[in-house]
PASEBA-1860 file (N, C-alpha, C; in nm, 3 decimals):
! residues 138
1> XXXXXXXX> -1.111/-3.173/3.073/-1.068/-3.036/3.081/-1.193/-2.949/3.101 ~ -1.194/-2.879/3.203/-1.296/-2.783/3.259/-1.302/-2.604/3.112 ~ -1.416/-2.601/3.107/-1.435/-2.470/3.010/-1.366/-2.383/3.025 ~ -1.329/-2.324/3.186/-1.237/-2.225/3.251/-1.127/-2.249/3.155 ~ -1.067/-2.382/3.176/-0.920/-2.421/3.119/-0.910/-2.408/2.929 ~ -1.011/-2.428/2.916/-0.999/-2.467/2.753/-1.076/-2.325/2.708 ~ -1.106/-2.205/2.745/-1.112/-2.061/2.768/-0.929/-1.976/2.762 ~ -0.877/-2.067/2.865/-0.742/-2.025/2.926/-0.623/-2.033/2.791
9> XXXXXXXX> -0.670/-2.186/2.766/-0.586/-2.243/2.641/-0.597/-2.176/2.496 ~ -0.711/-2.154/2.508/-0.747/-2.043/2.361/-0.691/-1.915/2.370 ~ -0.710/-1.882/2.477/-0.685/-1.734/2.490/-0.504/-1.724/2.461 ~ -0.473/-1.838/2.566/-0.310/-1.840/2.528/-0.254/-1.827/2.380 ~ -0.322/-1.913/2.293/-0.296/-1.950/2.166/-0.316/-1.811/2.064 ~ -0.446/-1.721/2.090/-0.453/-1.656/2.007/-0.344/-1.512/2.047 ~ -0.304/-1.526/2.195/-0.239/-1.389/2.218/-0.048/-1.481/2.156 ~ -0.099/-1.564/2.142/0.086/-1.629/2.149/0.096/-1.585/1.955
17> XXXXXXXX> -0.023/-1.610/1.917/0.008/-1.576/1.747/-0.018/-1.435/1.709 ~ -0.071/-1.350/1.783/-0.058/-1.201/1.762/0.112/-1.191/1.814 ~ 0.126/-1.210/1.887/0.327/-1.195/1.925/0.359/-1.218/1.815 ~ 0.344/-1.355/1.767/0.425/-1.418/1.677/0.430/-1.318/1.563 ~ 0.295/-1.290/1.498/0.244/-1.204/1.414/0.351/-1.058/1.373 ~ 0.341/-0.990/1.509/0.354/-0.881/1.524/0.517/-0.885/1.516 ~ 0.620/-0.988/1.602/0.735/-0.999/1.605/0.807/-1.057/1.434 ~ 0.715/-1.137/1.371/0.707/-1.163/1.244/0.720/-1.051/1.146
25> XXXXXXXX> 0.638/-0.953/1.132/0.622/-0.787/1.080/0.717/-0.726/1.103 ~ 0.748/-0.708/1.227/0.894/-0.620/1.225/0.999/-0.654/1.163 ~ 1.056/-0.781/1.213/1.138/-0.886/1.131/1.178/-0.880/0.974 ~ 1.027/-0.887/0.960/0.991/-0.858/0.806/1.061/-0.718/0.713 ~ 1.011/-0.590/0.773/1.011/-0.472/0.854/1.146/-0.414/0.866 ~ 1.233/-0.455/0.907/1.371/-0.417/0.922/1.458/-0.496/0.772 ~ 1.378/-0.619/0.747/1.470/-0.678/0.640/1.451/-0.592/0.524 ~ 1.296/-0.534/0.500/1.338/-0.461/0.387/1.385/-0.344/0.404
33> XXXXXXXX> 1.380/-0.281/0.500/1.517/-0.160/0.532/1.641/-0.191/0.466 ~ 1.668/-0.288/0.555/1.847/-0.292/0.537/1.870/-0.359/0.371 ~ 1.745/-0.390/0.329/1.777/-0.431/0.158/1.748/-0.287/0.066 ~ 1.754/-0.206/0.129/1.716/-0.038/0.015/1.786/0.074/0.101 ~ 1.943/0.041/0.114/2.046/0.149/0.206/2.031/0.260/0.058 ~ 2.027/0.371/0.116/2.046/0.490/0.052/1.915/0.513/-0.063 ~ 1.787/0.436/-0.039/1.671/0.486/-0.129/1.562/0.577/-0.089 ~ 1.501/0.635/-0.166/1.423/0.750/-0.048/1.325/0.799/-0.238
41> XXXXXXXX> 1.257/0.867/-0.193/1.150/0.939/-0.303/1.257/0.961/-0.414 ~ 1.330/1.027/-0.415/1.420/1.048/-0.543/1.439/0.925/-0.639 ~ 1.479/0.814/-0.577/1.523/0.660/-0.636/1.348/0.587/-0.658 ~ 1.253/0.628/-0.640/1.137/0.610/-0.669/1.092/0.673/-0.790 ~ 1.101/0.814/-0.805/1.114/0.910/-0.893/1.152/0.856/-1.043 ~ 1.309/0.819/-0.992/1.401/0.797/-1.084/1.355/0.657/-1.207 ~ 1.253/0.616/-1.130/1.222/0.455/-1.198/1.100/0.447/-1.262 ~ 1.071/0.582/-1.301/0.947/0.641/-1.400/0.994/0.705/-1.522
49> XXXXXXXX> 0.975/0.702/-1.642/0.976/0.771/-1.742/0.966/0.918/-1.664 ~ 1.067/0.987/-1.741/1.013/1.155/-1.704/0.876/1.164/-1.754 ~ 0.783/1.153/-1.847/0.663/1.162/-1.834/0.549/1.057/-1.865 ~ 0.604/0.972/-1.780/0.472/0.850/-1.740/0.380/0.893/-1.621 ~ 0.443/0.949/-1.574/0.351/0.979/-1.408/0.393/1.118/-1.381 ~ 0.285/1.209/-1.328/0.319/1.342/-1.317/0.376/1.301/-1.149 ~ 0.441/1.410/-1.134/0.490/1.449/-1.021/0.406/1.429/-0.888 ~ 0.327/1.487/-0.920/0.229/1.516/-0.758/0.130/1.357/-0.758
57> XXXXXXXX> 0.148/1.267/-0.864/0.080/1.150/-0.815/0.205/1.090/-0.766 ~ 0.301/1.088/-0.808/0.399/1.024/-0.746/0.414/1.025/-0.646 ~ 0.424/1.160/-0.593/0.499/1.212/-0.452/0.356/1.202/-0.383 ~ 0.197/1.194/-0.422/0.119/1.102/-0.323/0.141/0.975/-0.290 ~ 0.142/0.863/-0.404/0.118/0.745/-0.412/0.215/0.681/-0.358 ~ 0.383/0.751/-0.309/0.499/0.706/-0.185/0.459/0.785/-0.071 ~ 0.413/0.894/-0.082/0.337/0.889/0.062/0.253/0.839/0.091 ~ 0.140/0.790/0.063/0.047/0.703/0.081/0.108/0.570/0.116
65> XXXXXXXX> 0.159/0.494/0.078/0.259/0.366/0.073/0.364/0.421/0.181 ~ 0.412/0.502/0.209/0.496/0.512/0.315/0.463/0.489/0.446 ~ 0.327/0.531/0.435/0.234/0.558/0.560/0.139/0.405/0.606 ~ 0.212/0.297/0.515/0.182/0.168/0.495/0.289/0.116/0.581 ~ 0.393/0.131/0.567/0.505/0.064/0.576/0.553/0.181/0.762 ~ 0.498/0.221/0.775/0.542/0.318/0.904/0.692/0.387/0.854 ~ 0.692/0.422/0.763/0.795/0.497/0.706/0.936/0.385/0.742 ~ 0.892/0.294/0.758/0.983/0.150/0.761/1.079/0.149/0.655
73> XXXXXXXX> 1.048/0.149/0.530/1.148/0.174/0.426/1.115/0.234/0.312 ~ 1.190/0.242/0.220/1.146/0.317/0.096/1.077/0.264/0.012 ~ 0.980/0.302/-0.074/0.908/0.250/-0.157/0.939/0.243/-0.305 ~ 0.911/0.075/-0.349/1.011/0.100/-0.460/0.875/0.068/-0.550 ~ 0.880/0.082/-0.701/0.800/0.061/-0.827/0.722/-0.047/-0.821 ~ 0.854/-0.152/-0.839/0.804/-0.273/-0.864/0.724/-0.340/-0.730 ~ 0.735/-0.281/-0.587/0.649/-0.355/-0.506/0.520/-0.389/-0.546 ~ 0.524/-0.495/-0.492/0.343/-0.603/-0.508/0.299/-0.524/-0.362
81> XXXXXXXX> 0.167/-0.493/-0.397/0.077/-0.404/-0.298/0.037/-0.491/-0.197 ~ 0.024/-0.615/-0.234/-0.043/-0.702/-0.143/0.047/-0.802/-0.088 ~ 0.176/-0.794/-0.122/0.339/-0.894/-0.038/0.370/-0.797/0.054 ~ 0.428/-0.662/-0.029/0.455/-0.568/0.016/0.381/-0.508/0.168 ~ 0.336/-0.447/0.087/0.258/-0.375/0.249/0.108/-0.418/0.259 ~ 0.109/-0.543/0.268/0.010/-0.602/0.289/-0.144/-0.543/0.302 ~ -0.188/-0.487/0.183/-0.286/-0.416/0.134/-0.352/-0.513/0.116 ~ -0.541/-0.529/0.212/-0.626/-0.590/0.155/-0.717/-0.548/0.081
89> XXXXXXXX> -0.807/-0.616/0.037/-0.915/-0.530/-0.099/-0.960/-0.364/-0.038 ~ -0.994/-0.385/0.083/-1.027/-0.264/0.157/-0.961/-0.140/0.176 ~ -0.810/-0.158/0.242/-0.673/-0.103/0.235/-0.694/-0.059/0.095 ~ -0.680/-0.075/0.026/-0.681/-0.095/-0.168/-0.755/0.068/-0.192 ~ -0.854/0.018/-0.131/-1.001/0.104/-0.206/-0.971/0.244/-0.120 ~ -0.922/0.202/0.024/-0.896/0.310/0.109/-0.786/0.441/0.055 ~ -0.685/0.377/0.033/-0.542/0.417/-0.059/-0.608/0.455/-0.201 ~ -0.645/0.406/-0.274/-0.700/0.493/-0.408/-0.734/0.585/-0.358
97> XXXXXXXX> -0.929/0.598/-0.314/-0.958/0.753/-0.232/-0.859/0.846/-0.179 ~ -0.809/0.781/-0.119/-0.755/0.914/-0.052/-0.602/0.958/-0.202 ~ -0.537/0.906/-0.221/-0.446/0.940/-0.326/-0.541/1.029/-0.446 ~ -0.633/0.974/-0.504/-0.710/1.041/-0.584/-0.764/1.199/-0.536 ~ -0.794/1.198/-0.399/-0.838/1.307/-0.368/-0.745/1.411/-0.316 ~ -0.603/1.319/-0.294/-0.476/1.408/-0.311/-0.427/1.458/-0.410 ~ -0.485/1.433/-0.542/-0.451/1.454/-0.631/-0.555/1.541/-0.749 ~ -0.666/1.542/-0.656/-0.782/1.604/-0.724/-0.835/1.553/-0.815
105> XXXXXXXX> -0.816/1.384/-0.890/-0.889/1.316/-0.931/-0.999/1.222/-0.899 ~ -1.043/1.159/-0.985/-1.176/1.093/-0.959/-1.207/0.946/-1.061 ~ -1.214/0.869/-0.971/-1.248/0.736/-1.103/-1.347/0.783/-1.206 ~ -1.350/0.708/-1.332/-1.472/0.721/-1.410/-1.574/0.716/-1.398 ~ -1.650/0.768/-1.466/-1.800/0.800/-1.426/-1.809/0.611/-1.444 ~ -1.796/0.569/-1.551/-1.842/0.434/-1.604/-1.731/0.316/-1.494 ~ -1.691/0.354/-1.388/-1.556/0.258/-1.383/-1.593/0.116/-1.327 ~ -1.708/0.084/-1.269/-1.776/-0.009/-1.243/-1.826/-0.063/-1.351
113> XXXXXXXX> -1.846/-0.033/-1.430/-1.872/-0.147/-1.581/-1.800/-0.158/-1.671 ~ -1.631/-0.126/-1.626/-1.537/-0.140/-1.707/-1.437/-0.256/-1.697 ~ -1.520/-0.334/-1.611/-1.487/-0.468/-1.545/-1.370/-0.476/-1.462 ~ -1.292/-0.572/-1.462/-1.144/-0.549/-1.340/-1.047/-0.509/-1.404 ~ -0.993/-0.410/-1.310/-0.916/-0.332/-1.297/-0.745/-0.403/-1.216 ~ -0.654/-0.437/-1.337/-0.548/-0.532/-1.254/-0.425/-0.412/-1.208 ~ -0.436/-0.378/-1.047/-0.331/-0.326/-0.988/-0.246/-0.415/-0.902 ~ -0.148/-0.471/-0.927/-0.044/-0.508/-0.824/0.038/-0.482/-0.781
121> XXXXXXXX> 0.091/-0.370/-0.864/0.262/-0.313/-0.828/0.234/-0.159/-0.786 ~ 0.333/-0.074/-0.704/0.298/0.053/-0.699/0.283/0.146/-0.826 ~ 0.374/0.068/-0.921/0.398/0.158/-1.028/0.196/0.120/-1.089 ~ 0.139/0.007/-1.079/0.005/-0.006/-1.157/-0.044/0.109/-1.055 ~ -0.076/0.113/-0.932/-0.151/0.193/-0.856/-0.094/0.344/-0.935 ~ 0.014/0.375/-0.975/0.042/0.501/-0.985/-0.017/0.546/-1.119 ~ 0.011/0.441/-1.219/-0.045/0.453/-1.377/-0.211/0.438/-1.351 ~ -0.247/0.381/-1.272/-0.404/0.362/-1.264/-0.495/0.520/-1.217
129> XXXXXXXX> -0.368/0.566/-1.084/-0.449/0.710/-1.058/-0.402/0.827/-1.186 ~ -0.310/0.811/-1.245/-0.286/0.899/-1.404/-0.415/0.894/-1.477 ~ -0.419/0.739/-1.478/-0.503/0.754/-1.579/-0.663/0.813/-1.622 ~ -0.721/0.822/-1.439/-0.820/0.861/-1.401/-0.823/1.049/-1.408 ~ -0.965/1.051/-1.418/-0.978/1.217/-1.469/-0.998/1.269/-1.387 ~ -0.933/1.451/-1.436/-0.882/1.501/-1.323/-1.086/1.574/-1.276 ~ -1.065/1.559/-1.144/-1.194/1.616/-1.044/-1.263/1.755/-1.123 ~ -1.390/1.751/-1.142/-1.431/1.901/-1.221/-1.497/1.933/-1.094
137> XX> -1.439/2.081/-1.084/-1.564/2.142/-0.948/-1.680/2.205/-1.033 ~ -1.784/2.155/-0.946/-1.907/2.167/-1.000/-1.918/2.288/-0.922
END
């Protein structure tokens, strides 16, 4: 087999598993649609203590996550961040920042020597940005 060809063959393979990939996601994508008929921010809302989570982290931390999912479906509590909307460590760190700074908070001064920090579900991401202090303007 000439390099040209085994160039040709690779190339086939890696564009045939981005299809696959991508046709896989949607798939994915529509199934959890049609498994959450009639859920939306309210039914997200609803699956918090009235005061476990203030309001305005909430209504970031499903927009943030919505904007994961291409407003694909609703975002529920118990989602795993990393099944779910396939959040990698990066995604992760990206989504805190910006939620935190939607929210005018800020990790701890100490939060790097407070060792690991276990978020997996939206509801941990949501209790995790609560728990962080609110931004002082200097």
């Amino acid at each position: 087999m000439s390099t040209s060809e085994t160039i040709f063959l690779i190339l086939f393979a890696v564009v045939g598993w981005v299809v696959t990939s991508i046709i896989w996601n949607e798939k994915r994508i529509r199934k959890l649609t049609r498994s959450r008929p009639g859920e939306n921010y309210e039914t997200f809302r609803a699956s918090f203590a009235i005061d476990e989570v203030p309001g305005e982290i909430l209504s970031a931390v499903y927009a943030k996550l919505q904007s994961y999912s291409n407003g694909g479906f609703p975002v529920r509590a118990d989602d795993c961040l990393w099944e779910v909307y396939r959040l990698g460590a990066e995604d992760f760190e990206d989504a805190v920042d910006d939620v935190l700074a939607e929210c005018q908070r800020q990790l701890p001064p100490n939060f790097r020597e407070l060792g690991p920090v276990i978020v997996n579900t939206v509801r941990d991401f949501a209790m995790f940005v609560e728990a962080c202090p609110i931004k002082v303007s200097q």
